[in-house]
Backbone bond lengths (Angstrom), bond angles and torsions (degrees), N, CA, C in turn:
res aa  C-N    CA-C-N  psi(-1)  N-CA   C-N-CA  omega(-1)  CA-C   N-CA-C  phi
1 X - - - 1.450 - - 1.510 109.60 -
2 X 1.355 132.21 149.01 0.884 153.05 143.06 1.648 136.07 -46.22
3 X 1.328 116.31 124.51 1.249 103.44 -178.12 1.962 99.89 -85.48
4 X 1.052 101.16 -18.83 2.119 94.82 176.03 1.518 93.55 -113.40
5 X 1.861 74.59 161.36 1.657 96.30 -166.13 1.245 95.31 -152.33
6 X 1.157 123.11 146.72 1.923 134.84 -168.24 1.815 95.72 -120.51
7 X 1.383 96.31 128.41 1.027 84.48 173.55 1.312 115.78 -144.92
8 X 1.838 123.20 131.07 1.285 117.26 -129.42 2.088 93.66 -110.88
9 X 1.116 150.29 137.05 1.432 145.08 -176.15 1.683 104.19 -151.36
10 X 1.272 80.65 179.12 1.470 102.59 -165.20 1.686 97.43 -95.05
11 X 1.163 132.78 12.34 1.514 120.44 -149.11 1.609 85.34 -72.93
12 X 0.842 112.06 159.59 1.851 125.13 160.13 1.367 108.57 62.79
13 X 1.578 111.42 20.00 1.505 106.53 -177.86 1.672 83.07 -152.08
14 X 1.438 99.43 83.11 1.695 116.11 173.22 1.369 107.60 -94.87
15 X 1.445 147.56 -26.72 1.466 131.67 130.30 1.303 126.30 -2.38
16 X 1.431 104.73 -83.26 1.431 117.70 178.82 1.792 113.71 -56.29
17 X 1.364 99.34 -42.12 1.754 103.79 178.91 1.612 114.30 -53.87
18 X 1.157 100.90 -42.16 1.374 116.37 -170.60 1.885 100.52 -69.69
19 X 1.095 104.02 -58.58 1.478 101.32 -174.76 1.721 99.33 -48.50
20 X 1.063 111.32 -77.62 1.158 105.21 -177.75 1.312 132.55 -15.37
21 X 1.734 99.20 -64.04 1.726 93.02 168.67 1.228 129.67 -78.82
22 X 1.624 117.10 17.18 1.397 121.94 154.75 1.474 115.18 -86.94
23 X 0.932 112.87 -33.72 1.584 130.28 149.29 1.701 106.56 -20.92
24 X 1.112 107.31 -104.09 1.130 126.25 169.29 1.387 126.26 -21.62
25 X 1.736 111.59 -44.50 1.514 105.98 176.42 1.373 107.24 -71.87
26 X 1.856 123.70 -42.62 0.922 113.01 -172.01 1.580 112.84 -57.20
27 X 1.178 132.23 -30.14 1.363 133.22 -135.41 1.826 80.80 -93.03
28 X 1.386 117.94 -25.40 1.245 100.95 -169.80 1.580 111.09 -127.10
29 X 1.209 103.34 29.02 1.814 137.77 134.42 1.665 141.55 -149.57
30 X 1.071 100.78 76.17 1.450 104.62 -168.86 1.212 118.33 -58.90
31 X 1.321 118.91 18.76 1.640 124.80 -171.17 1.795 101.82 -51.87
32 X 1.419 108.13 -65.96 1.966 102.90 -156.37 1.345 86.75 -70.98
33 X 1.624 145.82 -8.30 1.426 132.14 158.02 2.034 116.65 -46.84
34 X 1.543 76.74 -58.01 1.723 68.60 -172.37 1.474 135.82 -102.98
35 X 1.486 79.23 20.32 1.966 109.25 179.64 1.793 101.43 -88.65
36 X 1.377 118.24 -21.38 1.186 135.25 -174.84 1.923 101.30 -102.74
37 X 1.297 139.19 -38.83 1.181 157.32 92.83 1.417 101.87 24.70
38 X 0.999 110.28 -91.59 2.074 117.75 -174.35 1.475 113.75 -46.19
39 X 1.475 106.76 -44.47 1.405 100.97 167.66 1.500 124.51 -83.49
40 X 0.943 110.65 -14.41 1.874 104.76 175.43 1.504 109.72 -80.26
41 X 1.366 90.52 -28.33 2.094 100.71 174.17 1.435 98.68 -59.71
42 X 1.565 124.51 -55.39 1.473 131.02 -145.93 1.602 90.61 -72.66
43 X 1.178 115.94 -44.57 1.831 125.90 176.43 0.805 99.93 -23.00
44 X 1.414 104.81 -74.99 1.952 125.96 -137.38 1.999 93.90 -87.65
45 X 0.987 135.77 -15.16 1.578 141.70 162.01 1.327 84.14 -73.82
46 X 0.973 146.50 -61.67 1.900 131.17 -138.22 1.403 91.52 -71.58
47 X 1.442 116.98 -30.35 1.725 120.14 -158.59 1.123 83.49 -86.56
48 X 1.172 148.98 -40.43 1.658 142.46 -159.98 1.674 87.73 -58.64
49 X 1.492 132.62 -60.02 1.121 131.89 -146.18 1.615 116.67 -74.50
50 X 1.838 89.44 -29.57 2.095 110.62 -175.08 1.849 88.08 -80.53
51 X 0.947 124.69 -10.87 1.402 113.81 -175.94 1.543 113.99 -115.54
52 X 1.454 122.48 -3.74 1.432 136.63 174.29 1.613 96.00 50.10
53 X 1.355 109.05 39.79 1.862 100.10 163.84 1.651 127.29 -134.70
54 X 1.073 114.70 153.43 1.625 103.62 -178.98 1.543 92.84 -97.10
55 X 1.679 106.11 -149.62 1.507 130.89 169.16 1.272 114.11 -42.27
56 X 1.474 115.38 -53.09 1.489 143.32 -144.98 1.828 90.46 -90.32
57 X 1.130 114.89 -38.58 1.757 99.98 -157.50 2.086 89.54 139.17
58 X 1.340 83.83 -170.42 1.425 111.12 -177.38 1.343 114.00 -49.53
59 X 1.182 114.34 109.01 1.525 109.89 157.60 1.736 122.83 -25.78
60 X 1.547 119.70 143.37 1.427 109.66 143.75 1.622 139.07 -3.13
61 X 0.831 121.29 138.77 1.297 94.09 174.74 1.931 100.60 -99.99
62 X 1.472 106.40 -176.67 1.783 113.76 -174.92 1.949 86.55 -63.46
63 X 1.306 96.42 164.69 1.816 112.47 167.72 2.098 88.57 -89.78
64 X 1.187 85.10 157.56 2.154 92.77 148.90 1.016 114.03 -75.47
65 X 0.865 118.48 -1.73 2.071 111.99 -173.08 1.417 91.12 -102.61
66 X 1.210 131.93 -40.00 1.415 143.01 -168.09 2.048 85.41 -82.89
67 X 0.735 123.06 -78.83 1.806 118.47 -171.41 1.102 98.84 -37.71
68 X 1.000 127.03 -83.55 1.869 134.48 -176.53 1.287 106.39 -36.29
69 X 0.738 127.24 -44.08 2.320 119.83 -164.37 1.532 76.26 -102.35
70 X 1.663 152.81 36.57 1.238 139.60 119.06 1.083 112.98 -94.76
71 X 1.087 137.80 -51.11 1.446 149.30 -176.34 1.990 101.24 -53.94
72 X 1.500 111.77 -28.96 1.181 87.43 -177.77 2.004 123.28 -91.01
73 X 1.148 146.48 165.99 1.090 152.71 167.40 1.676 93.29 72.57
74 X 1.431 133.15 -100.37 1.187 127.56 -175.02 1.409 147.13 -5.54
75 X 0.896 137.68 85.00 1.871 108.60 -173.85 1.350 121.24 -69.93
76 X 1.425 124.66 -21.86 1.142 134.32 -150.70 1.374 90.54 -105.65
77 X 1.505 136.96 -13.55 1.399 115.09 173.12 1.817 131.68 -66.94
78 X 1.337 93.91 161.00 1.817 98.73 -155.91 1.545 95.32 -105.34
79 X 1.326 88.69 145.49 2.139 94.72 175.67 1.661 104.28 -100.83
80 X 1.158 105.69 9.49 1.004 108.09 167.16 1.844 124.64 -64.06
81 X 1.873 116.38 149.31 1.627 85.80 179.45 1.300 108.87 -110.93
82 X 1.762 113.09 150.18 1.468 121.78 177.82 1.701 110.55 82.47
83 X 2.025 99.86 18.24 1.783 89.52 177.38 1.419 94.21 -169.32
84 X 1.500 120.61 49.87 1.519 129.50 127.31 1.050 116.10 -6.64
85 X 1.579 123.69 -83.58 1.439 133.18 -155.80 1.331 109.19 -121.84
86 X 1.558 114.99 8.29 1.661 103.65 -165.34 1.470 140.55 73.33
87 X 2.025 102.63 -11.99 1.367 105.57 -157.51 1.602 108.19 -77.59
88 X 1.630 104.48 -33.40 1.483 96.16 -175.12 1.412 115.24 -77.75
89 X 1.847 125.15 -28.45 1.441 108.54 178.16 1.713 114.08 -75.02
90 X 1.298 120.74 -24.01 1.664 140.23 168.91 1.558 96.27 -55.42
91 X 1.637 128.98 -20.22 1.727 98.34 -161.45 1.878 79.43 -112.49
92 X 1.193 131.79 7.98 1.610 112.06 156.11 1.243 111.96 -100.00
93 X 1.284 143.37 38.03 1.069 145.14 162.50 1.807 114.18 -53.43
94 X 1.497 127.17 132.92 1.263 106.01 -173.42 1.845 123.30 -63.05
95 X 1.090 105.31 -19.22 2.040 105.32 -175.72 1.903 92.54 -91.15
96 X 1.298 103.01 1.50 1.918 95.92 -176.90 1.679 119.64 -50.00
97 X 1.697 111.48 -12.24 1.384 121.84 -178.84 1.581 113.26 88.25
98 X 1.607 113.11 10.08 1.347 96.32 -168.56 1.709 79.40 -135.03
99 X 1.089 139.02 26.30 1.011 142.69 -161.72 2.020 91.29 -103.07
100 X 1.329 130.57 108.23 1.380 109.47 -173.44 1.520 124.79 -126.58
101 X 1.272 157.65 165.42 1.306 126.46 -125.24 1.830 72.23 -153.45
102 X 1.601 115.36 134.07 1.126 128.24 161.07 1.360 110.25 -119.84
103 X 1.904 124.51 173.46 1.244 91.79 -159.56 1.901 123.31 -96.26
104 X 1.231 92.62 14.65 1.322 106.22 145.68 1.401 150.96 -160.47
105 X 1.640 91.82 48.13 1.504 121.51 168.96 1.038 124.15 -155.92
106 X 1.250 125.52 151.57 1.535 118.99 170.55 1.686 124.67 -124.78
107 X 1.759 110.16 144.78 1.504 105.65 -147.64 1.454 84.98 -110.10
108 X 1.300 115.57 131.45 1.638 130.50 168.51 1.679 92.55 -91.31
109 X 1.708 116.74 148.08 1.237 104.42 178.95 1.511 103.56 172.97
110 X 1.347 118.24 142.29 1.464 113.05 -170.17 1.269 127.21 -130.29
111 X 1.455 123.36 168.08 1.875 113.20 -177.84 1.573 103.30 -95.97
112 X 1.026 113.92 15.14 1.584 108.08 -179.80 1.420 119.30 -53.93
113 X 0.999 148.11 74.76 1.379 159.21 140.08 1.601 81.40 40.27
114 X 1.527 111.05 -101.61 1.410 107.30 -159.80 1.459 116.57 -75.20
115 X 1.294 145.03 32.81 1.231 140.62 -177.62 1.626 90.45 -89.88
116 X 1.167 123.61 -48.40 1.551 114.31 -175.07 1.211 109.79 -64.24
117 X 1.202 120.77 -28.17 1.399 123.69 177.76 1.689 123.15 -63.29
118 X 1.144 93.75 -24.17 1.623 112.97 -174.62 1.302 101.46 -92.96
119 X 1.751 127.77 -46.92 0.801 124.76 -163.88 1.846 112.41 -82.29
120 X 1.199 122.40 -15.27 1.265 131.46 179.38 1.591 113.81 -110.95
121 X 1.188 110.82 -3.05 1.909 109.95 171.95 1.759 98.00 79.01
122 X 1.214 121.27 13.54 1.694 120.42 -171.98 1.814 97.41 -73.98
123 X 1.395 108.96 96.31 1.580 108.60 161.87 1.436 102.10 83.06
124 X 1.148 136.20 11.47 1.527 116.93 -147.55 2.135 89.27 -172.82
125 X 1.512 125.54 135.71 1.185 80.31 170.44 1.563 126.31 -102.16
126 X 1.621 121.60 174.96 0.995 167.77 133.29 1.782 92.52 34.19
127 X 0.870 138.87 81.08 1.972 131.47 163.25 1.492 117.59 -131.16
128 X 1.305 90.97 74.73 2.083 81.56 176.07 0.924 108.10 -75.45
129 X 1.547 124.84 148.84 1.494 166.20 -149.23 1.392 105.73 -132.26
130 X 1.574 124.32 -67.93 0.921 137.50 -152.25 1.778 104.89 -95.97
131 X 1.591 120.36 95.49 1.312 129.68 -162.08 1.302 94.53 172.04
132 X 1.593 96.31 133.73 2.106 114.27 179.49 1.670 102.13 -104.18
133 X 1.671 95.94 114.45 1.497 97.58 156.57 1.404 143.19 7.00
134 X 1.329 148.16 -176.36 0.705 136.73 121.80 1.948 110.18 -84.31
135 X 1.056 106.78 -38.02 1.821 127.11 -172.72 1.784 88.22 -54.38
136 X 1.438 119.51 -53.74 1.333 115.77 -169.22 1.510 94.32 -71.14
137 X 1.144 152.87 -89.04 1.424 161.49 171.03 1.589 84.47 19.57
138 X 1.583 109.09 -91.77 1.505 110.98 -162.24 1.520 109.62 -51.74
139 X 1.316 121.93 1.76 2.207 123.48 -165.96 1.682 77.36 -93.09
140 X 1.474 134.58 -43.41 1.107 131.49 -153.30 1.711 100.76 -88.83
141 X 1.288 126.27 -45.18 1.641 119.96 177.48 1.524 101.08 -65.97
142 X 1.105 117.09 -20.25 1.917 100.97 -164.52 1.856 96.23 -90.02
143 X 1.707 117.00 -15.66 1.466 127.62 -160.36 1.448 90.23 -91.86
144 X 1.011 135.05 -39.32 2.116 151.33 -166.90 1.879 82.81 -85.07
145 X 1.514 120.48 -83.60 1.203 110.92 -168.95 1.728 127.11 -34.10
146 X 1.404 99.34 -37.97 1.531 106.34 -171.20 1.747 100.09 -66.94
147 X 1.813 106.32 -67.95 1.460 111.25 -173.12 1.644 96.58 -48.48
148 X 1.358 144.74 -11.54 1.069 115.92 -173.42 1.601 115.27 -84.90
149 X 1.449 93.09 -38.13 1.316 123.82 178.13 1.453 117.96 -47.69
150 X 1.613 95.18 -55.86 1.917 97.39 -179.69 1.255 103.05 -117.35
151 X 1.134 131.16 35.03 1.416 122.17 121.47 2.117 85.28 106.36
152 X 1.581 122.26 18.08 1.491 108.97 -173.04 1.620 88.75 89.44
């Protein structure tokens, strides 16, 4: 052992102290991370739907049997695909209640009868919706880096 000892602190550098222990809280609650998180997810899904594409490219296109039995009685129906009525992109909304927070992620996700159906090709074909960018991915490290950075 040594009779000297160096000893290195934060005194007079309360900037840095401070970040740090914002640091720290976040790291050991990432809550306003992925509350900020839920909505860049819910974004980048809404665009999946204004752009009718998954991972792969373009959705399916509608059947004629599917255009025609819209086109009939309704006026207000959409030829749009996967947003008829609005109900399935309206039920991932983030306050929708199904929106759920793990402790370091959060799952957007819905009871829509046919969203799984769409989203897994079951009987029906193949259109996932529910998938984050790559463009959103990096909106979410630069949104975590910053709050980490300045402290929220």
């Amino acid at each position: 052992m040594s009779d000297y000892e160096l000893k290195i602190g934060l005194k007079g550098h309360h900037r840095i102290a401070n970040k740090l222990l914002n640091v720290e809280k976040l790291a050991s609650n990432p809550r306003p991370i992925l509350d900020r998180w839920a909505v860049l997810g819910f974004r980048d899904v809404i665009d999946h739907f204004g752009k009718e594409e998954g991972p792969g490219g373009s959705w399916a296109a509608l059947s004629h049997a599917t255009l025609q039995m819209r086109r009939k009685g309704k006026k207000s129906r959409s030829d749009k695909i996967l947003q008829d009525t609005g109900t399935l992109r309206n039920s991932l909304l983030p306050g929708s209640g199904l929106t759920r927070f793990e402790p370091t992620k959060v799952i957007l996700s819905t009871r829509v009868e046919y969203g799984a159906k769409h989203e897994f090709g079951i009987g029906v074909p193949k259109r996932r919706f529910m998938w984050i960018s790559d463009a959103a991915k990096e909106r979410m490290e630069k949104v975590a880096a910053r709050m980490l950075l300045q402290g929220m």
